[in-house]
N, C-alpha and C positions, 0 to 999 in steps of 0.2 A: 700255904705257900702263895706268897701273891702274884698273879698272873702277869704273862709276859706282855711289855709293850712291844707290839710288830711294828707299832708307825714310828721311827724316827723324828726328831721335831723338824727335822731338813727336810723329811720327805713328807712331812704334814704342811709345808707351807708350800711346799711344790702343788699338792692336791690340792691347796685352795684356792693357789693362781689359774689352776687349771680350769677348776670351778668356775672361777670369777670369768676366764675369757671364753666359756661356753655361754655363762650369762646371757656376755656382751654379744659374742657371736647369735642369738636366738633373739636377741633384743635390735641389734642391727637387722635382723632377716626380716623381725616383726614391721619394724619401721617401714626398710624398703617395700614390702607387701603393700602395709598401708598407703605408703606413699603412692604405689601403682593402682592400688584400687580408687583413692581419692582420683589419681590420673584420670582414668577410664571416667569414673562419675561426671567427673568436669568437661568430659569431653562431648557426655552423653547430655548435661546442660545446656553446653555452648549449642549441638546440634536442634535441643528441643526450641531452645531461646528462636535459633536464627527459622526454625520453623516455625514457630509461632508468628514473625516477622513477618514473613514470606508470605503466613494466611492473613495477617491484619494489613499488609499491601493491597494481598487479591480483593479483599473485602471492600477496603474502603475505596480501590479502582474500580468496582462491580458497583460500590455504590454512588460514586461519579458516573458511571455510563448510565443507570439505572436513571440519574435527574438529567441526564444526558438526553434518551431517549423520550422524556416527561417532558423537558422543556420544549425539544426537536414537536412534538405533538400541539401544545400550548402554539408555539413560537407559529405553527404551520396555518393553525385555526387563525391567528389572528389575520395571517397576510392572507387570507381568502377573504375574508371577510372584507378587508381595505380593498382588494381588487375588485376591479369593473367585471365578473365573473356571473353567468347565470345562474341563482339559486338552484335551477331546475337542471344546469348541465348535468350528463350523464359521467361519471368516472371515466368510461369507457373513451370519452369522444377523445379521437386522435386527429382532429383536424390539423391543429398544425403541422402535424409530422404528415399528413396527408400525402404528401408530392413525395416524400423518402418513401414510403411504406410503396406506393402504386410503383416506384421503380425497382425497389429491391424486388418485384412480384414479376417485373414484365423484364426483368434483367434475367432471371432464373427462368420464367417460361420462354423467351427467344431468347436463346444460347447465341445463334450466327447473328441475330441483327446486332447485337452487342461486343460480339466478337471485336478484340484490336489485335489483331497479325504486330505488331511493334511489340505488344507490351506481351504477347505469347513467347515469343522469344527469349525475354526475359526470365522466365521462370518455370517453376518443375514442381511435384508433388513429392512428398515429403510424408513423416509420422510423427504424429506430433503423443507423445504418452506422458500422463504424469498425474498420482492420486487416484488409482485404477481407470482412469477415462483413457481413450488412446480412439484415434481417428486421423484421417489423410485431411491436410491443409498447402496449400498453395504457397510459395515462399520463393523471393527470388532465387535465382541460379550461381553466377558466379560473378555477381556486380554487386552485392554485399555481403562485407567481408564480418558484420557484426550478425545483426538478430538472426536473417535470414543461414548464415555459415553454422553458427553453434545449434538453431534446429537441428536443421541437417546432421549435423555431427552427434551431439546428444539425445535429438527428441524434445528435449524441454529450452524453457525460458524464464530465465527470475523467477525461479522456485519459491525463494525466499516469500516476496513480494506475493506470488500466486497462492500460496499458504495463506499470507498474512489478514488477506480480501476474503479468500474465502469463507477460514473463521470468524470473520469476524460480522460479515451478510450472517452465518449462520447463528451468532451469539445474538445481535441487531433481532434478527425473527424469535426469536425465544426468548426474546428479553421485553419486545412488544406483543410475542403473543399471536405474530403471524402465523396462520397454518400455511398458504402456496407462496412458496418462493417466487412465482411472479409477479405476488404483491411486495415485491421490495424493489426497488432501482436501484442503478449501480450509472454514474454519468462519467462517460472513458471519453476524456479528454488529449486527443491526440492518439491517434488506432491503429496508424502505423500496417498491418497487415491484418489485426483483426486477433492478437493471439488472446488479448484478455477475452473480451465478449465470446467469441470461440468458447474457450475453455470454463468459462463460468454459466454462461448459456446452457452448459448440459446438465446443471445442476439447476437449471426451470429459472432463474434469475432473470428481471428482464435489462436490458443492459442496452444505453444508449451512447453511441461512440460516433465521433465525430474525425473527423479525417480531411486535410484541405487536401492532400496530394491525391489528382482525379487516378493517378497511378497506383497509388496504395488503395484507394477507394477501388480502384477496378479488383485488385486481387480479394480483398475485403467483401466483395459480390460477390467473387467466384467459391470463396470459402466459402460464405454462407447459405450458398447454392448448392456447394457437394454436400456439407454435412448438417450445416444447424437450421434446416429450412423451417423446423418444429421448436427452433428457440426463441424467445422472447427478445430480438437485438432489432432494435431501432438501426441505420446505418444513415448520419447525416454527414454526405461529401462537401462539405462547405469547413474552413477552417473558423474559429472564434476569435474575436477582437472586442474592441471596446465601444464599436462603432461598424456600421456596413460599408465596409469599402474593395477595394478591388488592388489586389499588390500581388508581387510576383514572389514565387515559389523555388527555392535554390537545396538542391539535394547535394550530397557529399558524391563525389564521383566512385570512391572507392565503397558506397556503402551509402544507393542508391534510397535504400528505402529508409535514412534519416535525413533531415532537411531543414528548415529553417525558412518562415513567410516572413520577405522583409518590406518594407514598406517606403521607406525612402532612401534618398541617398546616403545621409549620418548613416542609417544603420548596414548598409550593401558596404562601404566603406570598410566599418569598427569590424562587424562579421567576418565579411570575407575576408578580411587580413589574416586571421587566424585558422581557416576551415578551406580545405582545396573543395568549392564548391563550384556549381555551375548551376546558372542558369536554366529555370527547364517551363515553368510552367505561369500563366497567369492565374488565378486565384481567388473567388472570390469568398472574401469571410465577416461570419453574422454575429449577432450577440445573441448570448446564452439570454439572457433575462426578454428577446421574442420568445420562448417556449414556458416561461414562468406559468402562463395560464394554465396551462396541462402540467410541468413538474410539481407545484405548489400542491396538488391534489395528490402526490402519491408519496410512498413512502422511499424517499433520496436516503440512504444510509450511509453510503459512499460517494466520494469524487474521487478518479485518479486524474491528473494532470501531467504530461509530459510532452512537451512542445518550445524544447532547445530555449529559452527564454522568455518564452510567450507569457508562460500563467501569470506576470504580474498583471501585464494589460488585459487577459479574460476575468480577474477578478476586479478589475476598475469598474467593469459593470455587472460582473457578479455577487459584487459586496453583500445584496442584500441577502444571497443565500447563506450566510457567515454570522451578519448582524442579527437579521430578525429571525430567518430560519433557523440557525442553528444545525445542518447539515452534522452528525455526529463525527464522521470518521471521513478525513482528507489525506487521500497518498499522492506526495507530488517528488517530482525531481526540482531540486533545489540544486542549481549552477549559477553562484552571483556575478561570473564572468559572463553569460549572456544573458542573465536577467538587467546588468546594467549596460549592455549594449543595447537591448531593446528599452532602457531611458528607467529602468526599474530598479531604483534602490533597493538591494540586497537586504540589511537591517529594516527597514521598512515594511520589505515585504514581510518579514519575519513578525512584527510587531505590529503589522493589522491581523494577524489570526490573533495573536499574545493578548493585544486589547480586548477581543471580542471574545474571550472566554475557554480558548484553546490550550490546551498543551501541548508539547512539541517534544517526540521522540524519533533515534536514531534506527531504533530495532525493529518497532512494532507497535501495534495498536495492545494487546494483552498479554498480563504480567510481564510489564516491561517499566525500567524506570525513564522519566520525565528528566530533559537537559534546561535547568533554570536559563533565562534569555540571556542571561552576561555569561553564559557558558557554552553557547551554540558555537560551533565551531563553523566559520562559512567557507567551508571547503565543498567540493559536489559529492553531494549524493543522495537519496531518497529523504524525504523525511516525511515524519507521519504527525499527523492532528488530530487530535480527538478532546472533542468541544466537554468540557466539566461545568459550565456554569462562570457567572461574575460574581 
């Protein structure tokens, strides 16, 4: 008998269809899998790519800083060598700074004879915390409404900025191989109340800052009297120029402890037009390159600069710390609106660091990218220099 067919030919072509779109369906699922796995793979590329990126940046910036600090050494031997300098001076000798040093001493031993009842009034103590340091500092009251208010209010000041200095003092010593932080300098141009050399002072740093307002320089004293009397801070109350002269001193009324040293009429005119300023003080200011004989001998790793339009006329006669020293690491405020009141070309100033070997960034001194010079934007704000070589 021959056996029954069960499958119809209609229901055997149904079963194959069905067949066929399990296939498709198990071949489509394989695809999208694969395609999701390929996904993830490419994703896990892209991220190794852009880290590998990221270490041949840090690399070849560590190895710029690296001829940075080589050159900064070379660059330093030579200019002792051209200066009129005793073979035989000691490191130590701080004669220059002589006249600063015996008064920061006799300011902090007599309190009353130093005392100014005016400038007591002004101001109040305060806490200043930030990076596990925390200590009482002196800070106007209620006649600045900037640095002095936001202490007060916060504790801190340009976080950013006080980060930036610090690691980077500390990259500087480990990269030359310093053991005590008081063999590195740190030159604080424009001191304002004292908060940088304060704050880097407790980390053994020795740090020289200069201040023309005898106002700010007073409270500058008394800080460094209550708390850093064991830190390494120079205090020189004389303001920097390009030349020794004698000009007067005009603070913001609303925001006492910023100010502006003007020097003739042009610039008391173009200034004050824009700044409700007053009148306060006479002033007299010196050039950086009188203390060459003693900085030229130590280790300068840093400059800050902040002096409302000054720094291009302190680098007229600081040039040579740029050209021949090579100074590594330069933090300055960059404002072309009073840099060209005080007679200072903006792009200019921009492209005497650019010439001599500088890069120029908006963030920071490490793992940070470099703003090519036809890309600098000259608007206000910090910027940073850190010398790579010609």
């Amino acid at each position: 008998m021959d056996s029954l067919n069960l499958v119809s030919p209609q229901n055997n072509d149904v079963f194959k269809l069905k067949r066929n779109d399990d296939k498709k369906k198990k071949l489509i699922k394989c695809i999208l899998i694969s395609l999701f796995f390929l996904f993830i793979v490419n994703i896990y590329i892209i991220i190794f790519i852009f880290k590998l990126k990221e270490r041949y940046i840090l690399l070849h910036k560590n190895f710029e800083l690296s001829k940075t600090l080589k050159s900064n050494k070379q660059s330093k031997n030579e200019l002792i060598v051209k200066s009129n300098l005793k073979k035989n001076e000691p490191l130590q000798n701080n004669n220059i700074f002589k006249e600063y040093l015996d008064h920061q001493k006799n300011f902090c031993n007599n309190p009353d004879k130093f005392c100014n009842p005016k400038y007591e009034k002004l101001i109040r103590l305060t806490r200043f915390s930030f990076r596990n340091i925390s200590y009482q500092m002196y800070v106007y009251n209620k006649v600045d409404k900037w640095m002095s208010n936001l202490i007060i209010r916060t504790g801190k000041y340009e976080t950013r900025d006080m980060s930036n200095i610090l690691d980077i003092l500390k990259y500087y010593g480990e990269k030359k191989n310093i053991k005590k932080n008081e063999d590195i300098f740190m030159l604080d141009i424009g001191g304002n109340l004292g908060v940088y050399p304060l704050f880097l002072g407790k980390f053994g740093y020795s740090i020289i800052t200069f201040e023309a307002s005898p106002r700010n320089s007073y409270i500058i004293y008394k800080n460094y009297c209550l708390t850093s009397r064991d830190s390494n801070i120079i205090i020189v109350n004389k303001g920097l120029s390009n030349k020794e002269k004698t000009c007067n001193y005009y603070s913001e009324i609303n925001a006492i402890g910023n100010g502006a040293v003007l020097c003739d009429e042009k610039e008391k005119i173009t200034t004050a037009g824009n700044l409700n300023l007053q009148k306060e003080f006479e002033v007299k200011l010196t050039k950086l390159s009188n203390f060459f004989p003693y900085l030229l001998k130590k280790n300068i790793a840093l400059i800050k600069m902040d002096i409302e339009g000054g720094e291009g006329i302190v680098m007229e006669d600081a040039i040579e710390l740029i050209s021949k020293y090579h100074v590594p690491f330069i933090i300055t405020e960059f404002d072309p609106k009073y840099l060209e009141k005080h007679g200072t070309n903006p792009k200019q100033f921009l492209e005497l660091f650019i010439h001599n070997g500088y890069k120029i960034s908006d963030k920071g001194f490490l793992n940070v990218t470099y703003i090519a010079p036809n890309k600098i934007n000259l608007a206000h704000k910090n910027l940073y220099f850190t010398y790579s070589g010609k």
